[in-house]
C-alpha beads as a LAMMPS data file, in Angstrom:
LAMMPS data file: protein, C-alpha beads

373 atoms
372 bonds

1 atom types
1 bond types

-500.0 500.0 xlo xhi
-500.0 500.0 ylo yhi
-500.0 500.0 zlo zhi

Masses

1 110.0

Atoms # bond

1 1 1 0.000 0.000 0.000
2 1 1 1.277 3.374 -0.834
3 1 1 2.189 6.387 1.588
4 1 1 -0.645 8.696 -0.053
5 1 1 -3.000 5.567 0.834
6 1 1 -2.084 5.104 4.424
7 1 1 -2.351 8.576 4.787
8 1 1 -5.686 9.358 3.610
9 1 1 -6.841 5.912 5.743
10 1 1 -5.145 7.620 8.726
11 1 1 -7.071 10.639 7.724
12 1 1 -10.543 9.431 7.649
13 1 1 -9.904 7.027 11.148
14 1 1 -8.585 10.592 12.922
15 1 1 -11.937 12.073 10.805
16 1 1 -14.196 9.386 11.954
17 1 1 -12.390 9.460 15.741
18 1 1 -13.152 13.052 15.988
19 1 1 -16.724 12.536 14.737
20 1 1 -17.627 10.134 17.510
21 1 1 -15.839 12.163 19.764
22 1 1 -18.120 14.689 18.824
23 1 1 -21.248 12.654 18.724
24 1 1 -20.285 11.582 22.503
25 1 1 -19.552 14.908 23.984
26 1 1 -23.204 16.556 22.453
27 1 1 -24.721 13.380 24.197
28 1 1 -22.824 14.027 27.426
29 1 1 -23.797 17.963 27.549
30 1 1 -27.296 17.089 26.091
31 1 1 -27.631 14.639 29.123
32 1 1 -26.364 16.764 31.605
33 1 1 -28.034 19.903 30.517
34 1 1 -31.328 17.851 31.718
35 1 1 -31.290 18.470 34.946
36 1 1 -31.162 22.177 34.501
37 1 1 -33.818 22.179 31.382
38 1 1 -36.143 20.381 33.616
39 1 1 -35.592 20.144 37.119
40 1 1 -37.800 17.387 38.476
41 1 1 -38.300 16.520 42.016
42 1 1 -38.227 13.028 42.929
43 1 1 -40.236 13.836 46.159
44 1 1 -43.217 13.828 44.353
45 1 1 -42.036 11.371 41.697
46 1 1 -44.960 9.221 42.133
47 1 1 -48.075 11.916 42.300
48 1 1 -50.068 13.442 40.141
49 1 1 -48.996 17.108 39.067
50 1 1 -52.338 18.528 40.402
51 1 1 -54.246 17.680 43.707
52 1 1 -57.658 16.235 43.723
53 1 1 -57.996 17.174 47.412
54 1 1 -55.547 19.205 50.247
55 1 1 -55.733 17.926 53.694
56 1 1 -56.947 20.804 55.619
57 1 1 -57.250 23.037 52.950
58 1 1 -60.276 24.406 50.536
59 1 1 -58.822 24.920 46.870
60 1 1 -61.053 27.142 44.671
61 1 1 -60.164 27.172 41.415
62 1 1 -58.916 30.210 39.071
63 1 1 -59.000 30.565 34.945
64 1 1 -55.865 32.428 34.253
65 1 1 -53.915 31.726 30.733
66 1 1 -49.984 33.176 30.494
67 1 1 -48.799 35.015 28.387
68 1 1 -47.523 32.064 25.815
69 1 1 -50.806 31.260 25.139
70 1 1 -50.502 27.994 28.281
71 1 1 -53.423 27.694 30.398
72 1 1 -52.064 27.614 34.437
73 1 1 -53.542 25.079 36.878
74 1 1 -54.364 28.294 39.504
75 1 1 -56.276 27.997 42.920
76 1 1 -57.262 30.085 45.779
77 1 1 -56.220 28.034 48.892
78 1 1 -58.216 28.936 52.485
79 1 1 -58.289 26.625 55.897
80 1 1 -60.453 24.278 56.241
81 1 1 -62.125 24.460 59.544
82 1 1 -63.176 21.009 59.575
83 1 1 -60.010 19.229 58.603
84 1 1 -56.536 20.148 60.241
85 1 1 -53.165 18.784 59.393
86 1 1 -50.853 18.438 62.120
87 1 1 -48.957 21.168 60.746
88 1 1 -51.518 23.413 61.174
89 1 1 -52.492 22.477 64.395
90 1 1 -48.488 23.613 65.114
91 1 1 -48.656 26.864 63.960
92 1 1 -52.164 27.306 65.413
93 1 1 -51.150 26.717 68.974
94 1 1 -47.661 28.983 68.441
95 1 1 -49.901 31.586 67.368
96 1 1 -52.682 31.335 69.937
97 1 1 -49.681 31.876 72.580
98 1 1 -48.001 34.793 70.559
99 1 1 -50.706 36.401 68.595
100 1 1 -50.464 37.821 65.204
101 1 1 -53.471 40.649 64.808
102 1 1 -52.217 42.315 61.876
103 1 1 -52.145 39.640 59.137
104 1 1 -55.549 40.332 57.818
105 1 1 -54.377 43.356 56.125
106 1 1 -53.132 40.605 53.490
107 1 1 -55.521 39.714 51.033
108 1 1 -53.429 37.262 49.671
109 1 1 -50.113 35.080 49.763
110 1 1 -48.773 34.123 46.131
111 1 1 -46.959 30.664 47.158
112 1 1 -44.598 29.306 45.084
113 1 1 -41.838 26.347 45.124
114 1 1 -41.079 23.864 42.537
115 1 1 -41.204 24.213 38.582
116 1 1 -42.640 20.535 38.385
117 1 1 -45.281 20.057 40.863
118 1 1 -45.788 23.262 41.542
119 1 1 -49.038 23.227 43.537
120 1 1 -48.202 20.083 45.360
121 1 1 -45.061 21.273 46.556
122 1 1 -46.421 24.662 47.791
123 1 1 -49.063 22.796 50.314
124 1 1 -46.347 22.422 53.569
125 1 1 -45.588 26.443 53.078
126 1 1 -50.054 27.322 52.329
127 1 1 -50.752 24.819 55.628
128 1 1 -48.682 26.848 57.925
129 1 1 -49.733 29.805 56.433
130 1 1 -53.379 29.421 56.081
131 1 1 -52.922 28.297 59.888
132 1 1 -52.705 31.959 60.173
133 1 1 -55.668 32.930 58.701
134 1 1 -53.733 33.915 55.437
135 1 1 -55.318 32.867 51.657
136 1 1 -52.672 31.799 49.406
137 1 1 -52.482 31.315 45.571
138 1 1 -51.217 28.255 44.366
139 1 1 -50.533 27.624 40.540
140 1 1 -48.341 25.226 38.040
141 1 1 -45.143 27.372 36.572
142 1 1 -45.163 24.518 34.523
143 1 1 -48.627 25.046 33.081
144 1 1 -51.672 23.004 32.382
145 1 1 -50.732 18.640 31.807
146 1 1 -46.651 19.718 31.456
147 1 1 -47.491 21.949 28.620
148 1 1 -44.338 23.724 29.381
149 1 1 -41.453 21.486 28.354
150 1 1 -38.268 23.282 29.959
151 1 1 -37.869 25.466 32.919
152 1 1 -36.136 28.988 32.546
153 1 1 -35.887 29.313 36.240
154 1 1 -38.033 32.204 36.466
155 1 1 -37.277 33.978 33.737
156 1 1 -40.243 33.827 32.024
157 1 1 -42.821 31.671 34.180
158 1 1 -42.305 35.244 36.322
159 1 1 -44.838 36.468 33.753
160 1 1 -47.679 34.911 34.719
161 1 1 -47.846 36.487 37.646
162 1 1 -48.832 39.566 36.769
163 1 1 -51.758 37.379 35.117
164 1 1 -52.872 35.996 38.362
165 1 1 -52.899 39.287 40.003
166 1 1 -55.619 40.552 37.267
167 1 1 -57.886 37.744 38.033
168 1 1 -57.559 38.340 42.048
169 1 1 -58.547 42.065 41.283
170 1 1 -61.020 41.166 38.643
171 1 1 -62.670 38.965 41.462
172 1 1 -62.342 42.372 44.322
173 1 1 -63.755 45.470 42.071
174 1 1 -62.978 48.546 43.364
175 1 1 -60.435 47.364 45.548
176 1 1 -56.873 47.842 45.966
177 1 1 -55.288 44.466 47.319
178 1 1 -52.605 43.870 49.339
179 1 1 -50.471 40.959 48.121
180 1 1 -47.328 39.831 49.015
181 1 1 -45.482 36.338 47.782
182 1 1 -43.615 33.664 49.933
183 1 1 -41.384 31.538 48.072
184 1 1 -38.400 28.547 48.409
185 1 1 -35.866 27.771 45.887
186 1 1 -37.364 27.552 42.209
187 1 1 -40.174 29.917 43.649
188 1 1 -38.330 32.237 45.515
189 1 1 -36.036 33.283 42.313
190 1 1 -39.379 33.511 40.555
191 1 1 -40.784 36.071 42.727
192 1 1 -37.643 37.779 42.841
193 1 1 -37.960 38.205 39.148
194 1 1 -41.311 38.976 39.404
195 1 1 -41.290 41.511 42.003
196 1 1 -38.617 44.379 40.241
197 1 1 -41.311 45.035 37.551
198 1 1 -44.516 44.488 39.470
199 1 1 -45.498 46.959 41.929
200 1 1 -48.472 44.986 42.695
201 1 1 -46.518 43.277 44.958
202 1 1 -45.759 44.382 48.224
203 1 1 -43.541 42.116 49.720
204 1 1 -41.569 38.792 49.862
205 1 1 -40.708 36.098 51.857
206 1 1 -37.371 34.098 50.080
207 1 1 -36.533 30.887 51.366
208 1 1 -33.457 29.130 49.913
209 1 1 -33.506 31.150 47.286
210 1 1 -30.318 31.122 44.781
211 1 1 -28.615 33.714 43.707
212 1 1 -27.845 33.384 39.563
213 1 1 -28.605 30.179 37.207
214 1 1 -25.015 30.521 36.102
215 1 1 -23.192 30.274 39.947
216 1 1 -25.425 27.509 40.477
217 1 1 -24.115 26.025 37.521
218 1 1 -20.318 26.564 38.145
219 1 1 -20.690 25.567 41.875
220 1 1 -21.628 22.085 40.743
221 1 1 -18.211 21.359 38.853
222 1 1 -14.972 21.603 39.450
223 1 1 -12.833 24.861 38.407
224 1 1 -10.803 23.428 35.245
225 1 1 -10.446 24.497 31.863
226 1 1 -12.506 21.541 30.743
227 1 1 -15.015 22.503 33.218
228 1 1 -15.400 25.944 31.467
229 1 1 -15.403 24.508 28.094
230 1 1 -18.283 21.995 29.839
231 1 1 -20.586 24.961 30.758
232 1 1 -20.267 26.917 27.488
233 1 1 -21.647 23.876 26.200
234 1 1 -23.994 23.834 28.318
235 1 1 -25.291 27.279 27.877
236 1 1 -25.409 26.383 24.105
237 1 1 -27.789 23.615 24.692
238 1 1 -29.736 25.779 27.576
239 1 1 -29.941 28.446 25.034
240 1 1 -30.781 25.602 21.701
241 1 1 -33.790 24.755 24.065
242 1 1 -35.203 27.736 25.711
243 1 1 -33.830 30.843 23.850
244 1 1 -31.735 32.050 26.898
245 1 1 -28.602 31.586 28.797
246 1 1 -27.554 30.922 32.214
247 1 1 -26.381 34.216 32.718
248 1 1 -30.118 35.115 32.216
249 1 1 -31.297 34.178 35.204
250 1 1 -30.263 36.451 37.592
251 1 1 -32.424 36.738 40.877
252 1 1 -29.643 39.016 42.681
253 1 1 -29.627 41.296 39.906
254 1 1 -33.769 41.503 40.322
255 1 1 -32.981 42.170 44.133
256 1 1 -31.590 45.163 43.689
257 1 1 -34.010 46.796 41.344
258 1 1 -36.976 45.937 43.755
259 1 1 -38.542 49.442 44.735
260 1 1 -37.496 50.429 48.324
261 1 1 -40.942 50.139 49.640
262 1 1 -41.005 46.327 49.285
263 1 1 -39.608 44.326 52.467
264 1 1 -38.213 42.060 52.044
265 1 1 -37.062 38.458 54.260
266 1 1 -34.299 36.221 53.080
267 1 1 -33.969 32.881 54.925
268 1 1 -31.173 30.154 54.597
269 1 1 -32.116 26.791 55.274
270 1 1 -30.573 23.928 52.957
271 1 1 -27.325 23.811 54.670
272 1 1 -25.864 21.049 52.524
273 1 1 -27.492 22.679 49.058
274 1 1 -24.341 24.114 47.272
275 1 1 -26.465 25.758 44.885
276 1 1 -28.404 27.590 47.769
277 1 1 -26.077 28.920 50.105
278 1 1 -25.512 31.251 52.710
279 1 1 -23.545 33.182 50.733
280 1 1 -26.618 33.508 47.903
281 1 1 -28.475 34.695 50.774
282 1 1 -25.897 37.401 51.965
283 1 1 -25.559 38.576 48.527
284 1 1 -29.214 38.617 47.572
285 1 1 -29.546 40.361 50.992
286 1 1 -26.824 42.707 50.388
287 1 1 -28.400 43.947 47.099
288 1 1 -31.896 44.689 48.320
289 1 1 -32.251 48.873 48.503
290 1 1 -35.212 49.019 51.068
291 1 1 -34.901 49.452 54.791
292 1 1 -37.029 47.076 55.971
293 1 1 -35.364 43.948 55.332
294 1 1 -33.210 40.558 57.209
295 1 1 -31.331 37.846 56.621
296 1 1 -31.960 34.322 58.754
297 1 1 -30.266 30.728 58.729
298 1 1 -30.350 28.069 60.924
299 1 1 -27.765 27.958 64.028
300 1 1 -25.374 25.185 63.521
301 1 1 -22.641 23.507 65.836
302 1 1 -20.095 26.593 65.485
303 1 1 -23.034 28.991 67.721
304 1 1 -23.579 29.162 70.957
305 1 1 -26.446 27.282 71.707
306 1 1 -28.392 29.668 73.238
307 1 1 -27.125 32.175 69.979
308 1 1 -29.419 34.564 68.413
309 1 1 -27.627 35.916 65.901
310 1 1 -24.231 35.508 63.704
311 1 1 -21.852 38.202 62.898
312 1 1 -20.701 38.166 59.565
313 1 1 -17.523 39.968 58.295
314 1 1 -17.639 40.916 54.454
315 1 1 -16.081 43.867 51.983
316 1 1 -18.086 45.666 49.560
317 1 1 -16.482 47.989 46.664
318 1 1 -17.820 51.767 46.669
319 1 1 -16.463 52.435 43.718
320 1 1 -13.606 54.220 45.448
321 1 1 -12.077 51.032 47.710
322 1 1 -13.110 48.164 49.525
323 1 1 -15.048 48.493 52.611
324 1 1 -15.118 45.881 55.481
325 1 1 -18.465 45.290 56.970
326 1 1 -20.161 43.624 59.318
327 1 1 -23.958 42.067 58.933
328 1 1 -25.639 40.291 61.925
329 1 1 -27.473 37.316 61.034
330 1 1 -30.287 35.760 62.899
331 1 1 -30.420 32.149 63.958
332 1 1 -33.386 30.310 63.896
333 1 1 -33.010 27.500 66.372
334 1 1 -34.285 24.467 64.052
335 1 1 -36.243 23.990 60.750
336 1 1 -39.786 23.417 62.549
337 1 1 -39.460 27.358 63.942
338 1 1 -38.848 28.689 60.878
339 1 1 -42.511 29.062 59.493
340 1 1 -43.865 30.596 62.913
341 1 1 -41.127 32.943 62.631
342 1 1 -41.766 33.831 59.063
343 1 1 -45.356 34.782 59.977
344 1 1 -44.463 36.698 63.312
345 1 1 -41.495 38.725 60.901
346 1 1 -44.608 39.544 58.311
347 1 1 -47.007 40.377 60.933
348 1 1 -44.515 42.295 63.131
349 1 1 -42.485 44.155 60.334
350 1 1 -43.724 43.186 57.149
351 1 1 -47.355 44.524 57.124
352 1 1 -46.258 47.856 59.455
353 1 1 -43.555 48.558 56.563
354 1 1 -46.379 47.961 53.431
355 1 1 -48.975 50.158 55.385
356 1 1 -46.592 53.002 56.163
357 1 1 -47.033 56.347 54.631
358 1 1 -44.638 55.788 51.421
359 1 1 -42.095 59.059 51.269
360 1 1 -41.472 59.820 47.239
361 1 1 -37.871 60.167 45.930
362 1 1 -37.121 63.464 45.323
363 1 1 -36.551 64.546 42.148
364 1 1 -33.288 65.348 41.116
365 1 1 -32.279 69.579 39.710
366 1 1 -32.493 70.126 36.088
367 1 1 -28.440 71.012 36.026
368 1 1 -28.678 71.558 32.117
369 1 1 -29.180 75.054 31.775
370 1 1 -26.874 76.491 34.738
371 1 1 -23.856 75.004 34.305
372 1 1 -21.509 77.095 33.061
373 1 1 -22.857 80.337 33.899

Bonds

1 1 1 2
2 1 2 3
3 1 3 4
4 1 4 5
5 1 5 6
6 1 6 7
7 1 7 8
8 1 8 9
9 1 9 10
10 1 10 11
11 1 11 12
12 1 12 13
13 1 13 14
14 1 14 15
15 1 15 16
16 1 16 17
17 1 17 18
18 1 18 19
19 1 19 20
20 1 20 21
21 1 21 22
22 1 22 23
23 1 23 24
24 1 24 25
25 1 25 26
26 1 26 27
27 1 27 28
28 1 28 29
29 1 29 30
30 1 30 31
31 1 31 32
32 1 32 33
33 1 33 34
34 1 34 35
35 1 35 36
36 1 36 37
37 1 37 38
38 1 38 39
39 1 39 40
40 1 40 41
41 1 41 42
42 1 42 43
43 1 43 44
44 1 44 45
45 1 45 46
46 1 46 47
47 1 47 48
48 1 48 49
49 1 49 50
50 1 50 51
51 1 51 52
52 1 52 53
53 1 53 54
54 1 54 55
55 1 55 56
56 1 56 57
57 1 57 58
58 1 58 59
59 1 59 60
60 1 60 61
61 1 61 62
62 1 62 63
63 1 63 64
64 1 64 65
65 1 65 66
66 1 66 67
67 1 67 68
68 1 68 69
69 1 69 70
70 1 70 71
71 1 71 72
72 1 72 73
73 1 73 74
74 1 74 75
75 1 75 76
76 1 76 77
77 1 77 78
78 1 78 79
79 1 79 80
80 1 80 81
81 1 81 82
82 1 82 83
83 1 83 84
84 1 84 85
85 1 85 86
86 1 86 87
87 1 87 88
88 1 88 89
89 1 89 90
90 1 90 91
91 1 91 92
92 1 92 93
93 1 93 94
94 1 94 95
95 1 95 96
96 1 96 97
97 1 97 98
98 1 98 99
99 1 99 100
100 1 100 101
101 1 101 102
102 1 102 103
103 1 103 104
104 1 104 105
105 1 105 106
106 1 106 107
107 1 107 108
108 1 108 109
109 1 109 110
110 1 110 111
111 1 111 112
112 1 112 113
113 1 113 114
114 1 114 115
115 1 115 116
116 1 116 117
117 1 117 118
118 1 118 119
119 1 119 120
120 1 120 121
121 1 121 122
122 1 122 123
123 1 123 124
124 1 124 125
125 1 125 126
126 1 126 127
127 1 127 128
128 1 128 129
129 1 129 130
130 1 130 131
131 1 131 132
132 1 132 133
133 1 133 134
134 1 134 135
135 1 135 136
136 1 136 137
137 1 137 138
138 1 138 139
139 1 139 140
140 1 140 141
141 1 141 142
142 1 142 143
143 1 143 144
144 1 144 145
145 1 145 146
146 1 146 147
147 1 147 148
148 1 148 149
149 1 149 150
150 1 150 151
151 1 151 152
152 1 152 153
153 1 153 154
154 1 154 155
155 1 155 156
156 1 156 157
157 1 157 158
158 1 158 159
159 1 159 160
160 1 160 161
161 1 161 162
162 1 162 163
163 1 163 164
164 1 164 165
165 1 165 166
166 1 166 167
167 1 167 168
168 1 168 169
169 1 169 170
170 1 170 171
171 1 171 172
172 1 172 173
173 1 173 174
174 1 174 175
175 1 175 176
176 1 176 177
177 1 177 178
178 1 178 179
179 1 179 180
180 1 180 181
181 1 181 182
182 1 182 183
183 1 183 184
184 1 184 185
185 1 185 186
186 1 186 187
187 1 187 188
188 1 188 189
189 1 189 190
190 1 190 191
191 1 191 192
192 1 192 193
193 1 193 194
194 1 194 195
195 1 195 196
196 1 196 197
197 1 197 198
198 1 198 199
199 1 199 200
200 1 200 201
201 1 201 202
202 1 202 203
203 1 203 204
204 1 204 205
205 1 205 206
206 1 206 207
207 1 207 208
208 1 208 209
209 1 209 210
210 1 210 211
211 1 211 212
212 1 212 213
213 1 213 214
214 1 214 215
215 1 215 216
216 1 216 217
217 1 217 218
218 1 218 219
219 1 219 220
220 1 220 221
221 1 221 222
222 1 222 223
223 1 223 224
224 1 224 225
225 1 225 226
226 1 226 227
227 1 227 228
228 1 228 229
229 1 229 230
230 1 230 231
231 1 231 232
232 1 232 233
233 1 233 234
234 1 234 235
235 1 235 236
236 1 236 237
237 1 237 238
238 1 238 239
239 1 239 240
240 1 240 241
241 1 241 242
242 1 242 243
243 1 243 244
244 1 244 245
245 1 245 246
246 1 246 247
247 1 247 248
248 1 248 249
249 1 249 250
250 1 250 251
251 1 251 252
252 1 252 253
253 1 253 254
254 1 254 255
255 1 255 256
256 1 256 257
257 1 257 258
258 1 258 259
259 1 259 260
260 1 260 261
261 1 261 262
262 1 262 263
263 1 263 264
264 1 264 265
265 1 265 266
266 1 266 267
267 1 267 268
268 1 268 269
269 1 269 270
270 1 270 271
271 1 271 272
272 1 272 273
273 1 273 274
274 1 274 275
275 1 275 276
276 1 276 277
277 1 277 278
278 1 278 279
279 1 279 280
280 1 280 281
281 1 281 282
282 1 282 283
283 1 283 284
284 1 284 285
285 1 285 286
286 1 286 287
287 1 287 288
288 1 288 289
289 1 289 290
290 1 290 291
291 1 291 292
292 1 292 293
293 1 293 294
294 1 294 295
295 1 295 296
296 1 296 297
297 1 297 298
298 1 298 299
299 1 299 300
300 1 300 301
301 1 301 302
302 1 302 303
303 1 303 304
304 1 304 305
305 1 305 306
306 1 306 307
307 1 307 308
308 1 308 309
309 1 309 310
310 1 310 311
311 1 311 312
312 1 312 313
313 1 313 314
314 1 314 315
315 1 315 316
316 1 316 317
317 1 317 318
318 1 318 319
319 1 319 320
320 1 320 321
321 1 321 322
322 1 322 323
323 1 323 324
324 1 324 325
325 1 325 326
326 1 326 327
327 1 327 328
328 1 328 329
329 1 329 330
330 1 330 331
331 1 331 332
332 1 332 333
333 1 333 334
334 1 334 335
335 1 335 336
336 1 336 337
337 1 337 338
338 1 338 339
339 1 339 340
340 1 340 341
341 1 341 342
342 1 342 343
343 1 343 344
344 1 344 345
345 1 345 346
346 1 346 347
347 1 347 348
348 1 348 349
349 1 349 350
350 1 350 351
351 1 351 352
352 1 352 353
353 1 353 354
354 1 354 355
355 1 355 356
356 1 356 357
357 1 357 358
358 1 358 359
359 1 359 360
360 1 360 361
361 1 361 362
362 1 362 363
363 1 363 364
364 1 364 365
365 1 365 366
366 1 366 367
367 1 367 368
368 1 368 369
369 1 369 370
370 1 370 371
371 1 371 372
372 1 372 373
């Protein structure tokens, strides 16, 4: 066999090589890009996406259709007096000790947690809270039978929540509602999102929540070249899918365009989440511009056990040097507090700082035509 024929042979094997090579690594990155097109959770695996029947809880449904054209699974969700959970009975008791009088200023609670399962896995957070009297909104970011097929993470199921807020007023004429959202993880950067162009609502609750799409990404692999070369990839497929990147989805950068009227409570909880971390919850914190707003986690082994609050030391740039600060953080003493707490902090803080008289930004001088003169 000639050269010129072992060449080209050794040509189209390094061809073909580099073709499967190719073929393999699109399969790898389509594979592992599935977690973060749809995020299912395997708690609820085995259930149907929408409830026939809450324990403890009367579901009335809503017609609301979002902006793409998807028709959302949406209910009103109220106590039912003749059928408690145990959860309920919980926060029932805490609040018969410690009273909270001011809560029915809240006409309602938009609830939010997974993408998958959305209503399902909003019922622990709409027992504890319609415990308190509250009425939550429950709906499927996912929309009606899955119709949605991949999750932006906020990005755009965010949109139908100015949707749901037309039917609530449609169904109170005349009335100007107070509404404010709780929300964990998948939920919580949702209302984030929502909340910077929405003044409709007038408060949040974030539990868990993360800080970008693209640090939750990054924290999940190691920091190599191939690693970076593994989430461009990754953002190609994200963006082949859904239209958008990772950099996107930004709930931090929402934070700090929220008006400074809206209070806001961020609470740590997954301690062993990396992708929802203390540090998302400092930052997110950090960014916020009102006044009335906190920070929580849970007190672990390095706090005193009777501790109330962490000190934590961090710098800030502004825009001149770096600037070492302090933030106190409070401890909540266990998981099963933090619900009771998160009603107290909206009763006590939340619902004082929404009814306040709001104070309007001044407007800045005209300096055009002066200068100079």
């Amino acid at each position: 066999m000639s050269i010129r024929k072992i060449s080209l042979c050794l040509l189209l094997l390094f061809l073909l090589g580099l073709a499967a090579g190719g073929v393999y690594l699109w399969s790898y990155i389509t594979r592992e890009a599935e977690p973060v097109l749809q995020p299912l959770s395997q708690e609820f695996d085995n259930t149907s996406q929408v409830p026939d029947k809450a324990r403890g809880l009367k579901l009335t449904p809503l017609e609301v259709t979002g902006p793409d054209g998807v028709p959302l699974s949406v209910f009103i969700a109220e106590r039912d007096p003749d059928e408690e959970t145990t959860r309920q009975m919980t926060v029932g008791s805490e609040l018969a000790q410690h009273p909270a009088l001011s809560l029915h200023h809240i006409d309602y609670v938009l609830t939010a947690v997974e993408w998958d399962h959305g209503i399902r896995s909003s019922l622990p957070l709409v027992e504890s809270l319609t415990a308190a009297g509250l009425r939550c909104v429950v709906w499927e970011p996912r929309g009606l039978d899955n119709a949605r097929r991949y999750c932006t993470h906020g990005l755009r199921e965010s949109r139908d929540i100015p949707l749901i807020l037309d039917e609530l007023e449609s169904l109170n004429p005349g009335r100007e509602l107070t509404v404010i959202g709780v929300g964990r993880g998948f939920g919580a950067g949702m209302l984030l999102q929502a909340a910077c162009s929405e003044p409709r609502l007038r408060g949040l609750v974030c539990i868990d929540a993360y800080s970008s799409l693209r640090t939750s990404m990054q924290r999940l692999m190691p920091d190599t070249i191939v690693s970076q070369v593994t989430l461009a990839l990754l953002d190609l497929r994200i963006r082949q899918c859904t239209g958008i990147e990772s950099f996107d989805v930004s709930p931090v950068d929402s934070a700090a365009r929220l008006p400074r009227s809206v209070p806001v409570l961020i609470v740590n909880v997954e301690q062993d989440n990396p992708t929802r971390t203390l540090d998302d919850a400092v930052g997110i914190y950090k960014q916020l511009p009102g006044d009335c707003r906190e920070v929580w986690t849970l007190r672990c082994a390095s706090d005193a056990p009777d501790a109330e609050s962490r000190e934590l030391i961090y710098t800030r740039d502004d825009g001149r040097k770096l600037v070492r600060e302090t933030l106190d953080v409070k401890l909540l003493p266990g998981i099963e507090q933090t619900m009771p707490a998160v009603i107290h902090w909206i009763n006590d803080c939340m619902v004082p700082a929404i009814r306040a008289p709001q104070i309007p930004t001044p407007r800045r001088p005209h300096m055009g035509a002066g200068i100079g003169r």
